[in-house]
VEXKE-693360 format. One record per residue (C-alpha): residue number from 0; residue in one letter; chain; x, y, z. Coordinates in nm, 2 decimals, m for minus. Layout:
[NUM,'a','A',[X,Y,Z]]
...
REM end
This chain:
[0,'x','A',[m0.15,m2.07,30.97]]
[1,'x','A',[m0.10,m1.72,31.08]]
[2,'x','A',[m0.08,m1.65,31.48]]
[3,'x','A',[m0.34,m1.39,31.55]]
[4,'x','A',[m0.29,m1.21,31.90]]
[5,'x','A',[m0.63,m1.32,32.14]]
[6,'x','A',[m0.58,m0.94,32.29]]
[7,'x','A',[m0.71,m0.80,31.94]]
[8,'x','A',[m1.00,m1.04,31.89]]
[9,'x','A',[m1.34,m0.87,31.90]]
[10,'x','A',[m1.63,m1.13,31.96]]
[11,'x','A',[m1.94,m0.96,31.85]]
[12,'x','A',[m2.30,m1.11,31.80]]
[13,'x','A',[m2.44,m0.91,31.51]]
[14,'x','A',[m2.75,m1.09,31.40]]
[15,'x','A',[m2.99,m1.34,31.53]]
[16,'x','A',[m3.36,m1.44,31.46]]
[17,'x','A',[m3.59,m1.31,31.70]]
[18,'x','A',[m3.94,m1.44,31.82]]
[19,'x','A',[m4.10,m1.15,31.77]]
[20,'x','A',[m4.11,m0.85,31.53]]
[21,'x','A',[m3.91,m0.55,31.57]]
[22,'x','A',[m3.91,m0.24,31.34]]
[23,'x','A',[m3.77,m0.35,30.97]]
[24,'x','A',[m3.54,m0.15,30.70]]
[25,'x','A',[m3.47,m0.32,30.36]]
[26,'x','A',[m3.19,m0.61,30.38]]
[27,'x','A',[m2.85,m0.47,30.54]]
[28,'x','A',[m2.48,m0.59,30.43]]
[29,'x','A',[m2.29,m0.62,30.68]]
[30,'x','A',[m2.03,m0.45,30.69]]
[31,'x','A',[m1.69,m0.66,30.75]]
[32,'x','A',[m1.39,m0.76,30.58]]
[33,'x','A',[m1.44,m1.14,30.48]]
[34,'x','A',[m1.08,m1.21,30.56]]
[35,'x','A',[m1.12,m1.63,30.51]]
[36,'x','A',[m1.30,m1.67,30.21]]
[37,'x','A',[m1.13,m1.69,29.90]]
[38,'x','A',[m1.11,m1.84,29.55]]
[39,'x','A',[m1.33,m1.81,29.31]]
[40,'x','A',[m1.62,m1.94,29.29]]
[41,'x','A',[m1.55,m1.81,29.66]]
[42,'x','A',[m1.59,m2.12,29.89]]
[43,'x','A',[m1.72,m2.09,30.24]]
[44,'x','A',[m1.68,m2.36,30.51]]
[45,'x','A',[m1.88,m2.46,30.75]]
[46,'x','A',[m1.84,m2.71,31.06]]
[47,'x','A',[m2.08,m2.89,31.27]]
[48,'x','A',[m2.10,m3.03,31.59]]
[49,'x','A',[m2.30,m3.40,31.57]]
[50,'x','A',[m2.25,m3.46,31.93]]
[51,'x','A',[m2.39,m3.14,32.04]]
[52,'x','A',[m2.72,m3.09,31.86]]
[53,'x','A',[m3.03,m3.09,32.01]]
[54,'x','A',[m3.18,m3.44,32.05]]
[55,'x','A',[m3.55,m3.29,31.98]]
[56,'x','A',[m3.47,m3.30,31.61]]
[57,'x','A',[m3.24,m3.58,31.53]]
[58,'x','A',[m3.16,m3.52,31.17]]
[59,'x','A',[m3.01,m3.20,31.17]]
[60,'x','A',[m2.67,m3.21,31.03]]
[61,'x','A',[m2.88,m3.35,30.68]]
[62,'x','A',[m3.10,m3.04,30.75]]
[63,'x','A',[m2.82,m2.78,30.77]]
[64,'x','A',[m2.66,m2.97,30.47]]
[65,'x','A',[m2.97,m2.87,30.30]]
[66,'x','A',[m2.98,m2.48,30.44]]
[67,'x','A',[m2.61,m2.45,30.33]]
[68,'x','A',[m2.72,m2.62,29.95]]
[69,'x','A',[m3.02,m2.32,29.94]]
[70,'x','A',[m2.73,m2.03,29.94]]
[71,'x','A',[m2.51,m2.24,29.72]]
[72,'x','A',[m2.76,m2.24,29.43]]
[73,'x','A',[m2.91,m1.89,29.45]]
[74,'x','A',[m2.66,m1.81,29.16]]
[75,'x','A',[m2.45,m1.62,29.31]]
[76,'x','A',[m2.01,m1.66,29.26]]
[77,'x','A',[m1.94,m1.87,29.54]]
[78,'x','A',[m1.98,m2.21,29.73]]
[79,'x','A',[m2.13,m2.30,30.05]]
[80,'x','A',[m1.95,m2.62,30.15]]
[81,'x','A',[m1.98,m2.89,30.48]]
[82,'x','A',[m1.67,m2.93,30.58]]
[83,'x','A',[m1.72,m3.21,30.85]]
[84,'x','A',[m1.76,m3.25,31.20]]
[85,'x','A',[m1.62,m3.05,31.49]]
[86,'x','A',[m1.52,m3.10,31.82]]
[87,'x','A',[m1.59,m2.75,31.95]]
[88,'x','A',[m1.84,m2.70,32.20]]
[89,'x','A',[m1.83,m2.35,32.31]]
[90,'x','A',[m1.95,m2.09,32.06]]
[91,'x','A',[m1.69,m1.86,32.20]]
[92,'x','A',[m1.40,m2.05,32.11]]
[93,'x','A',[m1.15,m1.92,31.85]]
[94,'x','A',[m1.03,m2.18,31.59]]
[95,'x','A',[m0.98,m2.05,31.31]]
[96,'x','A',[m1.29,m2.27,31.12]]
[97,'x','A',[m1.66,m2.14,31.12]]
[98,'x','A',[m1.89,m2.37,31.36]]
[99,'x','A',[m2.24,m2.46,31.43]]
[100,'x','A',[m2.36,m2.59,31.76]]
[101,'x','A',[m2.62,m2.59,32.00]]
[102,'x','A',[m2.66,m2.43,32.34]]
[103,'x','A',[m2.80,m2.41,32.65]]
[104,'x','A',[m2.85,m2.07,32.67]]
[105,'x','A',[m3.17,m1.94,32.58]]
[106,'x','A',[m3.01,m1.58,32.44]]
[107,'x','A',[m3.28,m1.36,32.54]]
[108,'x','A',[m3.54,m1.49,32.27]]
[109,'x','A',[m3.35,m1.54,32.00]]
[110,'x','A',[m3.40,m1.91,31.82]]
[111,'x','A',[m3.03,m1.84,31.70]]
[112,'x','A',[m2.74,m1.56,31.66]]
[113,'x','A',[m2.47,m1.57,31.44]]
[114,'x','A',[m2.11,m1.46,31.62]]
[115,'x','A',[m1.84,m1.26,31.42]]
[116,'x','A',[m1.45,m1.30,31.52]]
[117,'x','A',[m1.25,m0.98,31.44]]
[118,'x','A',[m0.91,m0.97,31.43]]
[119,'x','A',[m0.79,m0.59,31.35]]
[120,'x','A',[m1.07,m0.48,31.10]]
[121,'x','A',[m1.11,m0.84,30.94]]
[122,'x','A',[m1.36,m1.07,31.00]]
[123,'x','A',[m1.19,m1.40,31.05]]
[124,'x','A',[m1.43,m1.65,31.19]]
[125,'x','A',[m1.81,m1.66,31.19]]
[126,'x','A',[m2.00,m1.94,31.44]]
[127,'x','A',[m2.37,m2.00,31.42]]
[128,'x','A',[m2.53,m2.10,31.77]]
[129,'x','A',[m2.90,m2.24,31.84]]
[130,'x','A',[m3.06,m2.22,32.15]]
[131,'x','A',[m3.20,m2.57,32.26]]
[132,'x','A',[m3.43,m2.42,32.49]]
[133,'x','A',[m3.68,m2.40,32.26]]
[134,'x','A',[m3.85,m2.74,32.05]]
[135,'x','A',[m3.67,m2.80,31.69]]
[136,'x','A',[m3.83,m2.99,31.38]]
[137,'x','A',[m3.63,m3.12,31.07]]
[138,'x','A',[m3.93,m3.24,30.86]]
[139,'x','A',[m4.27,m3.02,30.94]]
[140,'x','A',[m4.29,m2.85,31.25]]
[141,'x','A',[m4.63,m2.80,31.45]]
[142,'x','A',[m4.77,m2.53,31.65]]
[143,'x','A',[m4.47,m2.52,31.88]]
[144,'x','A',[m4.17,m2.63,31.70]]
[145,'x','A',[m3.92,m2.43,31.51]]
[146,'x','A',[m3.79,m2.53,31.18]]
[147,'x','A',[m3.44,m2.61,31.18]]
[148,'x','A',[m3.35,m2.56,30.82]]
[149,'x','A',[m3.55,m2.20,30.79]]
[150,'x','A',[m3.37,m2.10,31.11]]
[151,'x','A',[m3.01,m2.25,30.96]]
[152,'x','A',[m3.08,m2.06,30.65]]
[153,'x','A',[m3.14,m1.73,30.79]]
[154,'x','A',[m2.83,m1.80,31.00]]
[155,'x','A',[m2.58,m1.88,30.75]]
[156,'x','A',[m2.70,m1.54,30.51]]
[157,'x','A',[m2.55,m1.36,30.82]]
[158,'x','A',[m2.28,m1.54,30.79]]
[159,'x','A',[m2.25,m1.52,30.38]]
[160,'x','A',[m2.29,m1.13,30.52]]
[161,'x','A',[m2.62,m1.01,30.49]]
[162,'x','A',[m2.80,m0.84,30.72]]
[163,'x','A',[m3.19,m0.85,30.77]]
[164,'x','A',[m3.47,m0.81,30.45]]
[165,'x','A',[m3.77,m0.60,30.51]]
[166,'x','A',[m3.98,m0.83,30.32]]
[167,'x','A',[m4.17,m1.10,30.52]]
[168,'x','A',[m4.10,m1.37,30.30]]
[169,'x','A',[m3.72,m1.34,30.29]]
[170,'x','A',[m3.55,m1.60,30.46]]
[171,'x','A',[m3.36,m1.28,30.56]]
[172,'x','A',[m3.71,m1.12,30.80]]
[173,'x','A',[m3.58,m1.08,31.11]]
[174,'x','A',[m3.81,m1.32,31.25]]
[175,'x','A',[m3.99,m1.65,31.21]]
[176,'x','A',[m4.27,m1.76,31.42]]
[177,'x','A',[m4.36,m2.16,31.52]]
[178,'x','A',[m4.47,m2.37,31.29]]
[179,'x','A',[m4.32,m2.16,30.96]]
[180,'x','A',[m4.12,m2.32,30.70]]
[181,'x','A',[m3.87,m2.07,30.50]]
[182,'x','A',[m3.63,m2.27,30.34]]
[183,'x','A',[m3.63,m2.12,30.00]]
[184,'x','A',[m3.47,m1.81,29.91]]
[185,'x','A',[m3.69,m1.50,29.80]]
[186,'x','A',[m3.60,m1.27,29.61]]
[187,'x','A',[m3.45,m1.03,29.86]]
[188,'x','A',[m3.24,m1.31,29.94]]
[189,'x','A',[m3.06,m1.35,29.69]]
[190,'x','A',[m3.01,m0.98,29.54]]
[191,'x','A',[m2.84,m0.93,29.91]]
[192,'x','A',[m2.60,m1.18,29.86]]
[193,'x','A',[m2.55,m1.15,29.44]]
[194,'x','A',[m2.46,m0.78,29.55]]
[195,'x','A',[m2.17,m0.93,29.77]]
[196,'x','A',[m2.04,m1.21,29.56]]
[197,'x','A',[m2.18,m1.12,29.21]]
[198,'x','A',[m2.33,m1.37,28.95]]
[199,'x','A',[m2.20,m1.70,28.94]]
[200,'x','A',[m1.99,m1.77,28.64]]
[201,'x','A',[m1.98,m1.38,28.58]]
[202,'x','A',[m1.79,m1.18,28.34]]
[203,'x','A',[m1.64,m0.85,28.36]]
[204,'x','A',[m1.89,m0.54,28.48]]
[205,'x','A',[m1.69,m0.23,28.46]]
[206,'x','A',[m1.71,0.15,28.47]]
[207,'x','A',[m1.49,0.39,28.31]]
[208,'x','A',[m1.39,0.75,28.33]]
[209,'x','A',[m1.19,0.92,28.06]]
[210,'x','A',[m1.12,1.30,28.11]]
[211,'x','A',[m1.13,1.40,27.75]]
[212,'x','A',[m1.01,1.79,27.81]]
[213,'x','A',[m0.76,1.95,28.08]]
[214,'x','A',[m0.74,1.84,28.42]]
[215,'x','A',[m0.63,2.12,28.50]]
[216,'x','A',[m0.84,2.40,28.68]]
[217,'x','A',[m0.75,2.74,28.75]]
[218,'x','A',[m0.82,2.94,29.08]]
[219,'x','A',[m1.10,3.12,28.94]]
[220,'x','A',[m1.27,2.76,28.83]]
[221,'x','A',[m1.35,2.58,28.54]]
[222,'x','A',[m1.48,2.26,28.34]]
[223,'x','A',[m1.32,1.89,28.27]]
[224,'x','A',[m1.54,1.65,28.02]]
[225,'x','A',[m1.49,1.32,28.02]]
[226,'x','A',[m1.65,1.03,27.93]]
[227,'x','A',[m1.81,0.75,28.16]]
[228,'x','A',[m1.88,0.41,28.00]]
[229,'x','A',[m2.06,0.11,28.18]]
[230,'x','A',[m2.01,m0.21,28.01]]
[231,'x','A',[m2.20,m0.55,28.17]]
[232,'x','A',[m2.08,m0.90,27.99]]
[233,'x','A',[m2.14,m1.10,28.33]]
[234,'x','A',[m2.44,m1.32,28.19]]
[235,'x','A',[m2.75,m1.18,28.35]]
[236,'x','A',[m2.86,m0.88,28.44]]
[237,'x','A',[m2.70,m0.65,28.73]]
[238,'x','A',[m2.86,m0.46,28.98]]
[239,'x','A',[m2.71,m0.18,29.13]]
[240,'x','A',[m2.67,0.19,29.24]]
[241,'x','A',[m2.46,0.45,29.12]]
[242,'x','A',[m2.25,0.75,29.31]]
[243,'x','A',[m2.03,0.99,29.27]]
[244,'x','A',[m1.80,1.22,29.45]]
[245,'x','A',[m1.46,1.40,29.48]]
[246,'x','A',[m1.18,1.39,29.80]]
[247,'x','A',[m0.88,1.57,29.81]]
[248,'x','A',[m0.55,1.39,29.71]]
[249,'x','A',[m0.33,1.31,30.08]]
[250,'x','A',[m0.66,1.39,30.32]]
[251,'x','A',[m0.89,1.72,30.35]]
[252,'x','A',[m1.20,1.76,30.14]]
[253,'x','A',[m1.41,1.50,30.05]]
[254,'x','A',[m1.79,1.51,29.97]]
[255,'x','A',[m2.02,1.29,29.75]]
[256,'x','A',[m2.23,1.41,29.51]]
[257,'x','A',[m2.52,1.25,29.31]]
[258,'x','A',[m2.67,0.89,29.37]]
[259,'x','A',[m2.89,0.69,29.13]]
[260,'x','A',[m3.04,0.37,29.35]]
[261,'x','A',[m3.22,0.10,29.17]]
[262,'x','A',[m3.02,0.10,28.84]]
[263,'x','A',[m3.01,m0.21,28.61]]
[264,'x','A',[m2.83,m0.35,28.26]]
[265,'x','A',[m2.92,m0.66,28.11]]
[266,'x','A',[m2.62,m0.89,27.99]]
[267,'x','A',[m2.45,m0.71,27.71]]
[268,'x','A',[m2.53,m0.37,27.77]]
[269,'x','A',[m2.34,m0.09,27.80]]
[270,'x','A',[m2.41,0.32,27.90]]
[271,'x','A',[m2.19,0.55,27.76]]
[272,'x','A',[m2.20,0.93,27.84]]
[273,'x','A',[m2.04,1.26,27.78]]
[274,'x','A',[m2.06,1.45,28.08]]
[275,'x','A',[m1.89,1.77,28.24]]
[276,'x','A',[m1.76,1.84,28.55]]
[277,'x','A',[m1.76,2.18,28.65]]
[278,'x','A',[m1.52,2.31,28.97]]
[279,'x','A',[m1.62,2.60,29.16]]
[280,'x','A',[m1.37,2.88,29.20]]
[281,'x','A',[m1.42,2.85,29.61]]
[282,'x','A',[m1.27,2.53,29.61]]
[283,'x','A',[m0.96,2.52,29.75]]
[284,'x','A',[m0.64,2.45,29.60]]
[285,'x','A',[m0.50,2.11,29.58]]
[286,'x','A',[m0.49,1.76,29.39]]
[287,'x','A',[m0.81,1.60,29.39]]
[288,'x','A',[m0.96,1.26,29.28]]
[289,'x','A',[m1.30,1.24,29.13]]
[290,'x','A',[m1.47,0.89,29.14]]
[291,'x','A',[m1.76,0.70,29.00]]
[292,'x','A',[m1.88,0.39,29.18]]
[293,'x','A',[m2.16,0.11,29.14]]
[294,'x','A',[m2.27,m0.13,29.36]]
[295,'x','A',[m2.50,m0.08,29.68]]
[296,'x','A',[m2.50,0.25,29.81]]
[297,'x','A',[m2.25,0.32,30.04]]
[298,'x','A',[m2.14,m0.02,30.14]]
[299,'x','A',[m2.08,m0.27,29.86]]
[300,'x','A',[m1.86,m0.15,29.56]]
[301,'x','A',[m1.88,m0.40,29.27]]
[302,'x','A',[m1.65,m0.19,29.01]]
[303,'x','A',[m1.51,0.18,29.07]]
[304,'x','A',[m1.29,0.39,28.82]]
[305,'x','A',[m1.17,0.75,28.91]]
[306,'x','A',[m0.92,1.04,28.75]]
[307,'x','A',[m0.74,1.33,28.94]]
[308,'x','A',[m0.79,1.65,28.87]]
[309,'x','A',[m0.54,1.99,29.01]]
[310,'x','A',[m0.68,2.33,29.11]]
[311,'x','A',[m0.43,2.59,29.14]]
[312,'x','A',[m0.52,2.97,29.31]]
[313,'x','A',[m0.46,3.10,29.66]]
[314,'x','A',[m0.84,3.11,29.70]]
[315,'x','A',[m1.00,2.95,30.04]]
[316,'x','A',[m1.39,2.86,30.05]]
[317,'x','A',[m1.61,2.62,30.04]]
[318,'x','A',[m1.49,2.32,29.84]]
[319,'x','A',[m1.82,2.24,29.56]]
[320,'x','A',[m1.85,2.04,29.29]]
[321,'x','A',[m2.11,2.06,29.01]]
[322,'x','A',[m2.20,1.78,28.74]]
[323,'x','A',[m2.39,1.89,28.48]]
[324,'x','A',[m2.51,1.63,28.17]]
[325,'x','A',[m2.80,1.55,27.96]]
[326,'x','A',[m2.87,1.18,28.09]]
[327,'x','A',[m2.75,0.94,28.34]]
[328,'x','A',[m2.94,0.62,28.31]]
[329,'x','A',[m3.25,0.76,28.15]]
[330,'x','A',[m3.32,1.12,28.01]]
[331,'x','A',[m3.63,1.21,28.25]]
[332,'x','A',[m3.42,1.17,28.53]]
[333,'x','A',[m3.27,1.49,28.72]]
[334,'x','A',[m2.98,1.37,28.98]]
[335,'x','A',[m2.93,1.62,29.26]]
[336,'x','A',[m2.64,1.60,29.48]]
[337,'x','A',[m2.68,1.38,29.84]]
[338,'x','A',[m2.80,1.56,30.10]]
[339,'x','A',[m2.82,1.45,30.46]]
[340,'x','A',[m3.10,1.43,30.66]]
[341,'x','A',[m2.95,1.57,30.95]]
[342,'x','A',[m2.68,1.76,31.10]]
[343,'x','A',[m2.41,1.53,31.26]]
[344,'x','A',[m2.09,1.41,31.31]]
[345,'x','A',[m2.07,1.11,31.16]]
[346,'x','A',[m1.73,0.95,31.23]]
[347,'x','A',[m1.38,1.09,31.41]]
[348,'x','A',[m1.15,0.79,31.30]]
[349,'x','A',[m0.89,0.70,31.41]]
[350,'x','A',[m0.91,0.77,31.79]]
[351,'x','A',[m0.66,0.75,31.94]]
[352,'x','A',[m0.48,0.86,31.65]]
[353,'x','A',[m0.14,0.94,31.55]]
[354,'x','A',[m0.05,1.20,31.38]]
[355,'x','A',[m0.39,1.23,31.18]]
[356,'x','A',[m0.73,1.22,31.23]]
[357,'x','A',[m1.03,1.24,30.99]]
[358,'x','A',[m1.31,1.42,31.13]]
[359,'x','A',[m1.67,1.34,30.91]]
[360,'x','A',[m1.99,1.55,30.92]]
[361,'x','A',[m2.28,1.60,30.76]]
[362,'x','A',[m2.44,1.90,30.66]]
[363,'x','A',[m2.84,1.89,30.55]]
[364,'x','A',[m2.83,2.26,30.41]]
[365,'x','A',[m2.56,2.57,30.32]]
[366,'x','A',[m2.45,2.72,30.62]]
[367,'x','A',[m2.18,2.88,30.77]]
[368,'x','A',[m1.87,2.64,30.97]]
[369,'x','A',[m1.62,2.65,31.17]]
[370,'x','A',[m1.45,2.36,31.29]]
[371,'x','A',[m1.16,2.41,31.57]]
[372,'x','A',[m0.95,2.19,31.80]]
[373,'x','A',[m0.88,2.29,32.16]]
[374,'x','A',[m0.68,2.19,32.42]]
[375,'x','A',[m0.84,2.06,32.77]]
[376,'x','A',[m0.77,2.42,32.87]]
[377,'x','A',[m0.98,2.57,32.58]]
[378,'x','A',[m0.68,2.76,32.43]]
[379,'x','A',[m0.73,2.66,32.05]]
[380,'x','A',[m0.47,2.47,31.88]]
[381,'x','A',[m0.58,2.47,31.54]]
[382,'x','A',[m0.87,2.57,31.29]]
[383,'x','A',[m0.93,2.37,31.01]]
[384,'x','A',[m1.22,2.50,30.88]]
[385,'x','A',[m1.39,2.80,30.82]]
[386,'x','A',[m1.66,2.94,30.57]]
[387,'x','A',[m1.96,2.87,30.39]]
[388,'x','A',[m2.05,2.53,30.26]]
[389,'x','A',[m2.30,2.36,30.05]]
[390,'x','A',[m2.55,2.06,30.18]]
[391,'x','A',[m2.31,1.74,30.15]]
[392,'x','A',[m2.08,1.46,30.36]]
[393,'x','A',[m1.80,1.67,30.47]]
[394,'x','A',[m1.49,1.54,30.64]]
[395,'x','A',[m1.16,1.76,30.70]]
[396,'x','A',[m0.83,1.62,30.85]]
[397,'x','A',[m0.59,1.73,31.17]]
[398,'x','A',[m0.26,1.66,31.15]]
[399,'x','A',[m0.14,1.72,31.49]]
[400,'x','A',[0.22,1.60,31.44]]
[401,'x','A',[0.33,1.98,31.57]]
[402,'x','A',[0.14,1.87,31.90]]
[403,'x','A',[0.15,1.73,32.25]]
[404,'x','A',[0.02,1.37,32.34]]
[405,'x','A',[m0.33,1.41,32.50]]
[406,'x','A',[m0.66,1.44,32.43]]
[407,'x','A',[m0.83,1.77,32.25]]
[408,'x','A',[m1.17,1.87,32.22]]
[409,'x','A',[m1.32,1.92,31.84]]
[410,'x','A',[m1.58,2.22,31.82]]
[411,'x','A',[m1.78,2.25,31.51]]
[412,'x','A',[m2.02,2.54,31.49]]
[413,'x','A',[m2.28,2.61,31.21]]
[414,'x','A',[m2.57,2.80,31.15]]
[415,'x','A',[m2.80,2.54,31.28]]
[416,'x','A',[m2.63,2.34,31.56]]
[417,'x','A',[m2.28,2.27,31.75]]
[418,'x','A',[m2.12,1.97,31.77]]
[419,'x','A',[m1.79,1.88,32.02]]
[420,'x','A',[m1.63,1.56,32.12]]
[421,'x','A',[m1.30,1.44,32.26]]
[422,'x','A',[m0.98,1.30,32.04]]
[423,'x','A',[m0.71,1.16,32.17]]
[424,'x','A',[m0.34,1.19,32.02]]
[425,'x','A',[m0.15,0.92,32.16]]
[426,'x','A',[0.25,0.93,32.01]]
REM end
């Protein structure tokens, strides 16, 4: 058992099932590092409390048994298992095991939350809570009970990592009203979580790039074919979406480029394309990886290949990458590249940083940029961008080694909008 220091530990409640109905998006992955489970099929503990649950429904470690045996047979490549009682009483308590237990607090109208325990970037540890202020049923609730297993359910997909389903028979909704039993998975439900674990007793599902030319570009531009190949052997069929996009090799440039959502192949089937990528002569100079990925779009990657490629020329401009091909999945499909919907900086991570910092934006049409750092006197200390790019998700890096401790202000300027903000180097 590893020591984990209390000073780095995050709790955070991410998720809980709310009385009433808020505004809805399709079901959410969450998106956390699942640091404790492991093996394969991947096995998931869970403790409960007997001598804290609510004595309004007195059968409910049977009942959670049962909500934890609903996930365990979606199909999916893991195991939800009871591993027995627990002592703990206080949801905010740090040990290491994942607990459910019951609590006074009424947590502003939710019937339950789930908790996540961070330690670093991982998720370590993730406790279930009801709140025993409201009337609880383990057989078939009336008008003004709640259903213990639908609410446990719901719960424990959080904790499996989903997020919420837009779809108002998921077990997944975001709410549940008294009297409602939703103990069996919809089909929401268990796409969500197939798309995290993958199918139970699965095989291989693979894609494969294969430059079959030079990788090798010159300043002025030029073309690499390769092959992509997309083989699926796991048993059923897989869902999925499908992206592309290119970063530079050490930090810089990095954009992606065309997405295909709601892709499928039954058992067996394979894609395989000859396609051609074709490197602008603005983009700049440098040693470059260009990736495919499938999986949900942009936050679960079931398989991912990629190949470098090296542009050589003293030119400086906007850094654009075309794909052109006959067919993708299907041949009346046209894939354009990803544009944003708005203009924004999307991320400045890390900060504090030391000595580099990634600065991510997103840019819903070609305009021109500039992107600059100052110091809190507003002398500029560096420009690391400047020109004319296309629509895309844009991110440059500052390495401010040659620099001062302190914080800096980032400037960027385009045709359509400024954005600043603060970063601090801390060395």
């Amino acid at each position: 058992m590893r020591k984990i220091d209390k000073s780095a530990i995050l709790v955070l409640i991410v998720a809980g099932l709310l009385l009433a109905p808020v505004a809805s998006q399709a079901y959410e992955l969450l998106p956390y590092n699942w640091v404790y489970l492991g093996g394969s099929p991947v096995t998931v503990n869970e403790y409960v409390n007997p001598n804290c649950l609510d004595a309004s429904a007195p059968n409910e470690l049977a009942t959670l048994q049962a909500a934890m045996s609903s996930w365990t047979n979606s199909g999916a490549d893991f195991a939800f298992n009871y591993a027995g009682a627990t002592s703990v009483t206080n949801f905010y308590y740090y040990n290491f095991q994942n607990d459910i237990c019951w609590s006074t607090d009424s947590g502003g109208g939710a019937l339950a939350t789930t908790g996540m325990w961070f330690s670093g970037g991982n998720m370590t540890q993730a406790d279930v809570v009801f709140w025993d202020s409201w009337t609880w049923s383990t057989t078939t609730p009336t008008w003004n009970q709640f259903d213990v297993q639908s609410v446990g359910t719901h719960e424990l997909g959080h904790v499996l990592g989903l997020g919420h389903s837009q779809y108002s028979a998921a077990v997944m909704y975001y709410a549940i009203s008294y009297g409602q039993v939703k103990r069996d998975l919809y089909w929401d439900d268990v796409d969500g979580i197939i798309a995290i674990y993958g199918t139970a007793g699965a095989g291989n599902f693979n894609i494969t790039l294969t430059p079959t030319g030079s990788v090798n570009i010159p300043g002025s531009g030029g073309s690499i074919p390769y092959d992509l190949v997309i083989v699926n052997d796991t048993g059923s069929t897989v869902y999925f979406d499908g992206w592309t996009g290119f970063e530079q090799v050490g930090g810089g440039y990095s954009q992606d480029l065309i997405l295909r959502t709601g892709l499928y192949l039954p058992d067996g089937g394979n894609i395989s394309r000859s396609l051609t990528l074709t490197i602008s002569g603005s983009v700049p100079n440098g040693t470059y990886e260009y990736w495919a990925k499938l999986g949900t779009y942009s936050s679960v990657v079931l398989t991912e290949d990629s190949f470098e490629f090296y542009k050589y020329g003293s030119d400086i401009g906007s850094p654009w990458v075309e794909e052109t091909y006959t067919t993708w999945w299907d041949d009346e499909v046209t894939l354009e590249p990803v544009a944003p919907d708005d203009f924004q900086v999307s991320g400045v991570y890390p900060n504090p940083f030391n000595p580099e910092t990634k600065i991510a934006f997103d840019l819903p049409a070609a305009t021109n940029i500039n992107l600059t750092i100052f110091n809190l006197s507003g002398q500029k200390v560096a420009e690391l961008l400047h020109g004319n790019l296309d629509a895309g998700h844009y991110s440059a890096v500052w390495n401010a080694s040659a620099y001062p401790s302190g914080t800096y202000i980032y400037r960027l300027s385009t045709d359509y909008g400024v954005e600043s903000g603060k970063v601090m180097l801390l060395k």
